[in-house]
C-alpha positions in Angstrom: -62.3 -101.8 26.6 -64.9 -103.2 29.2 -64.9 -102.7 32.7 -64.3 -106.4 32.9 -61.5 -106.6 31.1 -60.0 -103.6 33.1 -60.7 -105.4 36.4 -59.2 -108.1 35.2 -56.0 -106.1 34.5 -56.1 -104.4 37.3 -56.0 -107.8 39.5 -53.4 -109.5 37.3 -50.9 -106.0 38.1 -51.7 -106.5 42.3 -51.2 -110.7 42.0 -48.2 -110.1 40.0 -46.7 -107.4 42.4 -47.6 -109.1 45.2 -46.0 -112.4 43.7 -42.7 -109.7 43.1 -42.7 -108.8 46.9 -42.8 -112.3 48.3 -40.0 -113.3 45.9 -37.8 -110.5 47.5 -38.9 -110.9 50.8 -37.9 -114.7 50.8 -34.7 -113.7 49.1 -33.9 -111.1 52.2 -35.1 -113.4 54.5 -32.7 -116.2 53.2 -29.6 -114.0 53.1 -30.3 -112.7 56.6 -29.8 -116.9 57.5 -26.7 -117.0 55.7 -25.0 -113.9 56.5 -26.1 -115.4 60.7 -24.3 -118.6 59.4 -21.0 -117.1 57.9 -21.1 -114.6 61.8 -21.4 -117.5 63.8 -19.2 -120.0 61.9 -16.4 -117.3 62.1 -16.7 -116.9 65.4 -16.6 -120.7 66.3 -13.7 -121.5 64.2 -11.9 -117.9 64.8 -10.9 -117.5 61.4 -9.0 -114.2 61.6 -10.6 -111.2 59.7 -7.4 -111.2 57.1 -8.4 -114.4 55.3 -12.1 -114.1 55.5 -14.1 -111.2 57.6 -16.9 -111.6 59.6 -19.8 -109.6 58.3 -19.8 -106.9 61.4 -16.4 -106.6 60.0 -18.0 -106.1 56.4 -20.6 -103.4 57.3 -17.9 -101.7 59.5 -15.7 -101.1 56.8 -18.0 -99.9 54.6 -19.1 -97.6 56.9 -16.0 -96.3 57.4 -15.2 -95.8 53.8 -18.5 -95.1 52.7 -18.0 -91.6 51.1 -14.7 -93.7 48.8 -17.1 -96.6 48.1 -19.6 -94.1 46.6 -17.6 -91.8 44.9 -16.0 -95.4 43.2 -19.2 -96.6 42.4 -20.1 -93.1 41.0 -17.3 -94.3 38.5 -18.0 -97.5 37.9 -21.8 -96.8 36.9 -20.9 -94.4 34.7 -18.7 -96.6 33.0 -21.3 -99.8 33.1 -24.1 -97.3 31.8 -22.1 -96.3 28.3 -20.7 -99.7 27.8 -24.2 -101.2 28.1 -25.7 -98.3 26.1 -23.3 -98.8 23.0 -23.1 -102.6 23.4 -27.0 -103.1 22.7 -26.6 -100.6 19.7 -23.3 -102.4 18.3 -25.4 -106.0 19.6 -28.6 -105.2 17.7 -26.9 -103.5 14.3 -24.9 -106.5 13.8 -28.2 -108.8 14.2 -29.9 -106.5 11.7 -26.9 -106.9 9.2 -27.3 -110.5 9.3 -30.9 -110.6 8.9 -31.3 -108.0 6.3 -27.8 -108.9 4.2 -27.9 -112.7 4.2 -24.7 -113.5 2.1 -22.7 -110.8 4.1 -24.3 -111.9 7.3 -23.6 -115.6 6.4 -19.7 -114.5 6.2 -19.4 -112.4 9.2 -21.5 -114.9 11.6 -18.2 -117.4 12.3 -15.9 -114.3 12.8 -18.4 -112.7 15.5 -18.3 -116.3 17.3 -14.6 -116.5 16.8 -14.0 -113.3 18.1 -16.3 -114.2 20.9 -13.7 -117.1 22.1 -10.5 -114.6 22.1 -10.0 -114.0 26.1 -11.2 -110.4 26.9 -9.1 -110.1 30.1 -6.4 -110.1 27.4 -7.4 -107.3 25.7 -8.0 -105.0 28.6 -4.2 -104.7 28.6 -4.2 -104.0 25.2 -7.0 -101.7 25.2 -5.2 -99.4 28.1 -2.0 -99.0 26.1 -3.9 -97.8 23.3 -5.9 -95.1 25.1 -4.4 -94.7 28.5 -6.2 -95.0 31.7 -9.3 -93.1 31.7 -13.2 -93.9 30.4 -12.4 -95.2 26.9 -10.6 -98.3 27.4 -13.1 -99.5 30.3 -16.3 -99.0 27.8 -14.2 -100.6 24.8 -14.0 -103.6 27.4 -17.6 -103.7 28.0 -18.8 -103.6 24.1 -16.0 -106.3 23.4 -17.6 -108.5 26.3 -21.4 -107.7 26.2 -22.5 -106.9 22.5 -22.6 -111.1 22.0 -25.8 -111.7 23.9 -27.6 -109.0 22.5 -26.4 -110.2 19.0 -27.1 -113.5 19.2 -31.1 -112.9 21.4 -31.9 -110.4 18.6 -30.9 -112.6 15.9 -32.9 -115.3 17.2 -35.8 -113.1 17.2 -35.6 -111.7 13.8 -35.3 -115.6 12.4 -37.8 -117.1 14.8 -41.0 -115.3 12.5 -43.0 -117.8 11.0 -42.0 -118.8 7.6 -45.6 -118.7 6.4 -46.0 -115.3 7.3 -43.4 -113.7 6.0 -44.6 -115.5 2.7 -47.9 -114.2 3.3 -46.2 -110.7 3.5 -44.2 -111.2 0.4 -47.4 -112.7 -1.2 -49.0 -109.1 -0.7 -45.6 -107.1 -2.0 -43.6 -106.6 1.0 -40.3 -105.2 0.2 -37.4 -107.2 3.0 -37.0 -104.0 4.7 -40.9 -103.7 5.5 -40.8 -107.0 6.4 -37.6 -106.4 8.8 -39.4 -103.4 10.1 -42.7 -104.1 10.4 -42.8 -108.0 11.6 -39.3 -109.2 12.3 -38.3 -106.3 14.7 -41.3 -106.3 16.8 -41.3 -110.4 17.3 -37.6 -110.3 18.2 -38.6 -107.6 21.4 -39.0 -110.5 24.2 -35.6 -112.2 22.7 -33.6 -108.2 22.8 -34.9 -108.0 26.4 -33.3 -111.1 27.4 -29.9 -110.4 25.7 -30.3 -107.0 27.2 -30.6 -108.8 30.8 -27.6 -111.3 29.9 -25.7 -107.8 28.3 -26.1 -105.8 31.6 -24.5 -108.0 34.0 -21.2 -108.7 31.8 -21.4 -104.9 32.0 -20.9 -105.1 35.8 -17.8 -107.3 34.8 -16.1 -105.6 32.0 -16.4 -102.4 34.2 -14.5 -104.0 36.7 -12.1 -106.1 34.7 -10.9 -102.9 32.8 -10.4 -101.4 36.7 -8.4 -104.1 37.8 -6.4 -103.7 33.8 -5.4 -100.1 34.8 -7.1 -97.4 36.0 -7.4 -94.4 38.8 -11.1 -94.8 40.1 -13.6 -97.1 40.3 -14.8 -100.6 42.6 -12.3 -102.4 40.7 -9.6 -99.7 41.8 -10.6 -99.8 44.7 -10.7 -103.7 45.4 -7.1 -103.8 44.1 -5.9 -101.0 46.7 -7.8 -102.7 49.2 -5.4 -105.8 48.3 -2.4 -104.0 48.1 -3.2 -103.0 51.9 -4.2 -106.7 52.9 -7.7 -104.8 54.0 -9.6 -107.9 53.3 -12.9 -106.2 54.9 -12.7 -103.6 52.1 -12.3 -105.8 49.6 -15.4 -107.5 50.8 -16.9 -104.0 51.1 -16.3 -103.3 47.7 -17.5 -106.7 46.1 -20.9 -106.2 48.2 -21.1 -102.5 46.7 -20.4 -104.1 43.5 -23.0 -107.2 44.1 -25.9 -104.6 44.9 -24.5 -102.4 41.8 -25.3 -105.0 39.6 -28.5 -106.3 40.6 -29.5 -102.3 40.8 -28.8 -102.7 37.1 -30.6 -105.8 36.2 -33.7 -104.4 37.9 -33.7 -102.0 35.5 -33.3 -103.9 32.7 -36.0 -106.0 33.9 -38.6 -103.2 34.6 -37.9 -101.5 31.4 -38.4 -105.2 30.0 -41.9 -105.5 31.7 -43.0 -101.9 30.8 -41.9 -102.3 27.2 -42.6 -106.2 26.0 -45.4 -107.2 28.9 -46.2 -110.0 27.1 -42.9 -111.5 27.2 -42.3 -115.0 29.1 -41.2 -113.9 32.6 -39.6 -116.7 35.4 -42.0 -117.7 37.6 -41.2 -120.0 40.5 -43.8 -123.1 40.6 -45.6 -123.4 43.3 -47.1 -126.9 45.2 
């Protein structure tokens, strides 16, 4: 590699973090205005801290129940992290049986879909009856609600290959798992990473949907104690622990995204 080409690197890394810290900085600097907004409008109109709290009123619940907020969110992670884990595995085998069985995936595409449509809040009931109140019917929740996106991303990427060069790599004797394996799978990486994305915030929301279904610990828990109480500031404490929770998690996603497929399309705003 020349030491042009590494300079060249080297600047497109720093313009590109750069380009990452003004994004945030703008986004800080524009939630600082509204969260003014929302203290001064509720102030002016004295809306009373049970139907919507001021943010002071916010930060000083969750500074009095910081050490609950955490030890909920300790739960709730935990329950996000293996629901995401085995959603991408359950998202990307089904892609691959598609791909690689193409009668049998031709059959079991519609049922995925239709199963898609069934209403998941109605199965978190379901889902605690059958194994109680504790991890299993919360991560059951999040496969149920998050394996479609990875599915249907990966599957996109395995069939988006050229046609003419998967002829040219039957033309050379290519078996369809080498094929699968050795052209499909790395071309569908940028479309995995954006199911992945989709996948980790309905993670956030399965986690907290199976809380709200039944269930001893956790922000979802915690927000329907809170209710139970008519403690509207920890409700909204609990939401803002949730908010930050979940875009944590999609900053992972994303880094891992940028370390792994670099060359994948990333959003860029446009600039005058």
């Amino acid at each position: 590699m020349s030491n042009d080409t590494v300079v060249r690197s080297r600047d497109t890394t720093v313009l590109e973090s750069s380009h990452d810290g003004g994004q945030w900085l703008s986004a800080l600097g524009l939630a600082a205005v509204l969260v003014v907004l929302w203290e001064a409008a509720i102030h002016v109109f004295q809306v009373s801290s049970f139907v919507v709290p001021a943010p002071t009123a916010i930060v000083r619940s969750l500074l009095e129940n910081w050490t609950a907020l955490a030890w909920a969110a300790l739960a709730t992670t935990q329950e996000i992290l293996f629901g995401f884990c085995l959603s991408a595995i359950v998202g990307v085998l089904i892609a691959l049986v598609i791909v690689r069985f193409e009668r049998f995936g031709r059959a079991l595409y519609p049922l995925i879909v239709l199963f898609q449509n069934v209403p998941k809040v109605a199965l978190a009931p379901i889902f605690i009856l059958w194994f109680g109140y504790g991890l299993a019917p919360k991560i059951l929740l999040i496969i149920v609600i998050a394996f479609f996106p990875v599915a249907i991303d990966m599957l996109a990427g395995l069939q988006s290959v050229e046609p003419s060069f998967v002829a040219l790599m039957r033309s050379v004797g290519a078996s369809k798992g080498k094929i699968l394996l050795q052209v499909r799978i790395p071309h569908s990486l940028p479309y995995l990473m954006a199911g992945l994305k989709v996948a980790i915030t309905f993670s956030v929301i399965g986690a907290i949907v199976g809380e709200f279904a039944g269930a001893n610990a956790g922000l979802g828990y915690v927000i329907q104690f809170a209710s139970t109480q008519l403690d509207t500031p920890l409700i909204f404490a609990a939401l803002v622990v949730v908010s930050v929770l979940g875009l944590a998690c999609y900053a992972i996603v994303e880094r891992a995204e940028r370390l792994m497929v670099p060359w994948a399309p990333k959003f860029e705003s446009t600039h005058a």
